[in-house]
One Martini backbone bead per residue (centre of mass of N, CA, C, O) as a GRO file, in nm:
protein
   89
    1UNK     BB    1   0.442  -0.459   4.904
    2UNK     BB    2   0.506  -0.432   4.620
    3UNK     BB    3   0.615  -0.514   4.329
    4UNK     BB    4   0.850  -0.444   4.047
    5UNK     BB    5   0.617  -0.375   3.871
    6UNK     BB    6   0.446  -0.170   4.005
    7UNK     BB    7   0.691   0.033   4.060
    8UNK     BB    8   0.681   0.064   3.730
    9UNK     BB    9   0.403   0.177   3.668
   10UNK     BB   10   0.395   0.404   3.846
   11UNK     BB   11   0.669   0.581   3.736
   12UNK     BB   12   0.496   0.650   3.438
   13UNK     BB   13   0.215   0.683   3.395
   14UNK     BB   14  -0.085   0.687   3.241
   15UNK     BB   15   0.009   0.792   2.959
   16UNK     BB   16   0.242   0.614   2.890
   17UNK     BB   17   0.080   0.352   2.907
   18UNK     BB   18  -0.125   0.466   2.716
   19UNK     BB   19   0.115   0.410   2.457
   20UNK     BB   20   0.194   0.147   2.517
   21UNK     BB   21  -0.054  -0.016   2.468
   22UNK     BB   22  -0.084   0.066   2.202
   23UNK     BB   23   0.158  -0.030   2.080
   24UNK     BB   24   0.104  -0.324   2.168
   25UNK     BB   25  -0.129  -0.357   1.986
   26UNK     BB   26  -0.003  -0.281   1.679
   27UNK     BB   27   0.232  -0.505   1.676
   28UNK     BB   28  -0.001  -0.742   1.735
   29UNK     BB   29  -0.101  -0.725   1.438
   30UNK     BB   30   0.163  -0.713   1.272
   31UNK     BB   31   0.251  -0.981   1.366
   32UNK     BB   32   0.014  -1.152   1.224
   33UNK     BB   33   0.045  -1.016   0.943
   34UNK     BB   34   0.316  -1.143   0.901
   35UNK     BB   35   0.205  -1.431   0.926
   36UNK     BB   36  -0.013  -1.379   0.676
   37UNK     BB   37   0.217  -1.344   0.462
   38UNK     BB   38   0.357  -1.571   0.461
   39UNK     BB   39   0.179  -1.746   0.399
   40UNK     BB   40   0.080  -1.655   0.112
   41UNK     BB   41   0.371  -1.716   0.003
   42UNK     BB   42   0.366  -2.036   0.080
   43UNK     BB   43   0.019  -2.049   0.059
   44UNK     BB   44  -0.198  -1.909  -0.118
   45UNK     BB   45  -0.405  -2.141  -0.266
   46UNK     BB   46  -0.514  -2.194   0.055
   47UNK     BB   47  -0.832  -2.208   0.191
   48UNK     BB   48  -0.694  -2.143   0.491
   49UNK     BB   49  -0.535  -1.926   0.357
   50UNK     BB   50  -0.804  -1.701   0.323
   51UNK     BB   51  -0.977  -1.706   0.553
   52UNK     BB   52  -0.731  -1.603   0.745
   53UNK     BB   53  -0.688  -1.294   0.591
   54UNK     BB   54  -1.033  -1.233   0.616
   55UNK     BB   55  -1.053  -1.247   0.913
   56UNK     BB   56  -0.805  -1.043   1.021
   57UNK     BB   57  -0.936  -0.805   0.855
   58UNK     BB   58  -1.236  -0.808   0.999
   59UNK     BB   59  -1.135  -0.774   1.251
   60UNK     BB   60  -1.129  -0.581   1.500
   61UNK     BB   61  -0.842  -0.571   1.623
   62UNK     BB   62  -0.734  -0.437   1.315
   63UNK     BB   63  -0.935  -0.157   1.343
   64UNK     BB   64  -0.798  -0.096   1.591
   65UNK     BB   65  -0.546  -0.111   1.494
   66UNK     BB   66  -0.553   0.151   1.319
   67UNK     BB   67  -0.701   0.356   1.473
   68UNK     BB   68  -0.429   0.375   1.650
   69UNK     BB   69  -0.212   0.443   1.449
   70UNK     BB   70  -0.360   0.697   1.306
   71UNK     BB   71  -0.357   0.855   1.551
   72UNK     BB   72  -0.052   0.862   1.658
   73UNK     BB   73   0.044   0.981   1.347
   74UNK     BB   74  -0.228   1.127   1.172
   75UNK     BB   75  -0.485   1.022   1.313
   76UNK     BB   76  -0.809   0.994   1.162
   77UNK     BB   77  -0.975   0.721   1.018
   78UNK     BB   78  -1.129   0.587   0.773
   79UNK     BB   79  -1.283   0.297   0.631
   80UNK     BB   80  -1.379   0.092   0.466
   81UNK     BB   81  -1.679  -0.097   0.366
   82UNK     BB   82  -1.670  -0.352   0.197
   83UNK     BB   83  -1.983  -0.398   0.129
   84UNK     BB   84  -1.970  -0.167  -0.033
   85UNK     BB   85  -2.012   0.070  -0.289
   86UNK     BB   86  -1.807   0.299  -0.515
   87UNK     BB   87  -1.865   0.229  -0.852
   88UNK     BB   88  -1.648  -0.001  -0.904
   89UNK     BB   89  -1.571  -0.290  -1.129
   0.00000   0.00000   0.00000
């Protein structure tokens, strides 16, 4: 006999279950950014909340996380490649 959990898993449905993954996928990244957003309001020129902003920003997780609401919301987006260089001074 299976958990209460695993009954409840079952009765969803592999789409369901992969819908909800994905928003909780975006919810717990979207809760970093906002303690990384109170970070930046209340210690703004700290170069450890400059640090901690710029590894957000960059990491897979942040960017797998927008791929994940864009495709939810309005599909597939690019993101720009901080690297390169758009032209603009």
């Amino acid at each position: 006999m299976g958990t209460q959990s695993d009954r409840h898993e079952d009765g969803l449905g592999p789409e369901l279950l992969a819908q909800l993954r994905d928003g909780a996928e975006v919810l717990g990244v979207f809760d970093e950014g906002q303690d990384i957003a109170l970070d930046l309001h209340e210690r703004l020129f700290d170069p450890s909340t400059k640090q901690r902003t710029l590894a957000f920003l960059q990491s897979p997780q942040y960017e797998q996380a927008v791929n994940t609401y864009q495709r939810l919301t309005t599909g597939p987006v690019a993101l720009q490649n901080p690297h390169t260089s758009d032209g603009a001074a």
